[in-house]
C-alpha positions as a printed NumPy array, in Angstrom:
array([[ 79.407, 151.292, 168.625],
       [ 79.256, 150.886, 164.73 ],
       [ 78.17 , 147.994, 162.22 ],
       [ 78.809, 148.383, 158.816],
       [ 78.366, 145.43 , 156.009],
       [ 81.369, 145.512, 153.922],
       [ 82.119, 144.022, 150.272],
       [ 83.639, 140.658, 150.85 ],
       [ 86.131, 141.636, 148.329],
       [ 86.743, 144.813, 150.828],
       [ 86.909, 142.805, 153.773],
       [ 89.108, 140.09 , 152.91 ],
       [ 91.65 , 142.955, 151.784],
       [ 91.001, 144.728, 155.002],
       [ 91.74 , 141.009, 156.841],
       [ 94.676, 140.715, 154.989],
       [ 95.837, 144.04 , 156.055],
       [ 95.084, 143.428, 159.458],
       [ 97.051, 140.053, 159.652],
       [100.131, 141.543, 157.792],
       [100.543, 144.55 , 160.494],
       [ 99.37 , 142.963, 163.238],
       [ 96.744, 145.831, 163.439],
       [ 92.757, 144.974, 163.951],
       [ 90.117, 145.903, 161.532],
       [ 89.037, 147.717, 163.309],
       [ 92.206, 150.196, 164.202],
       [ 91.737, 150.782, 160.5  ],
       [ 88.185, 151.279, 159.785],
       [ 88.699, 153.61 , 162.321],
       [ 91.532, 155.451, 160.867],
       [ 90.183, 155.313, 157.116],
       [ 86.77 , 157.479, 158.728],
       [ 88.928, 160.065, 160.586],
       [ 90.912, 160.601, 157.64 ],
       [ 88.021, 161.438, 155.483],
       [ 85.806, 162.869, 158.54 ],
       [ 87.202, 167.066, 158.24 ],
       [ 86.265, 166.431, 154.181],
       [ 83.101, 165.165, 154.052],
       [ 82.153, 167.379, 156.389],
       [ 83.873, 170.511, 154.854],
       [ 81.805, 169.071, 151.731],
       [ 78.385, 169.139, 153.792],
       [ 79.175, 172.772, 154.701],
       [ 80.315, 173.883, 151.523],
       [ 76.587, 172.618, 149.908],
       [ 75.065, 174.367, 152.557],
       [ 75.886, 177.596, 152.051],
       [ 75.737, 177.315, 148.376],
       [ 72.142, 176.218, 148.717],
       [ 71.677, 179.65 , 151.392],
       [ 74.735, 181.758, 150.699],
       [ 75.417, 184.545, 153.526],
       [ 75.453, 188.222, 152.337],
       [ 78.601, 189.82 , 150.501],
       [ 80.369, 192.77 , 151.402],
       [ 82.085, 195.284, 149.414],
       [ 85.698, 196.334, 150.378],
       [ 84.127, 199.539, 151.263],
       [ 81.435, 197.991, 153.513],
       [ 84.154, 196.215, 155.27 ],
       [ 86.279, 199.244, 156.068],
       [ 83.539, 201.357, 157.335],
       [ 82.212, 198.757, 159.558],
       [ 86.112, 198.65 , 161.202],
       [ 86.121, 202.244, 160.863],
       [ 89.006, 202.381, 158.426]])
């Protein structure tokens, strides 16, 4: 279960939405935060590992690890 306070100027274009497809707010709430879901968190994990980036390996590295 989620509550979120909206701008009334957001929800009466989100009710107007709604009553035009025959679709509830909430179908579309729901749809507008799985849509943007796989970014923000993509976006979370990209400023992670910025702030603690993992250890680079040369080419060479790489191929002597596989044994190449």
């Amino acid at each position: 279960m989620l509550a979120i306070r909206l701008d009334k100027r957001i929800e009466d274009r989100l009710t107007r939405l709604a009553q035009k497809t025959g679709r509830t707010k909430t179908y579309y709430a729901r749809e507008a935060i799985l849509e943007h879901l796989e970014e923000l968190e993509d976006t979370h994990l990209a400023l992670e590992r910025l702030a603690s980036p993992a250890r680079i390996y040369s080419a060479a590295e790489v191929k002597r690890a596989l044994g190449l």
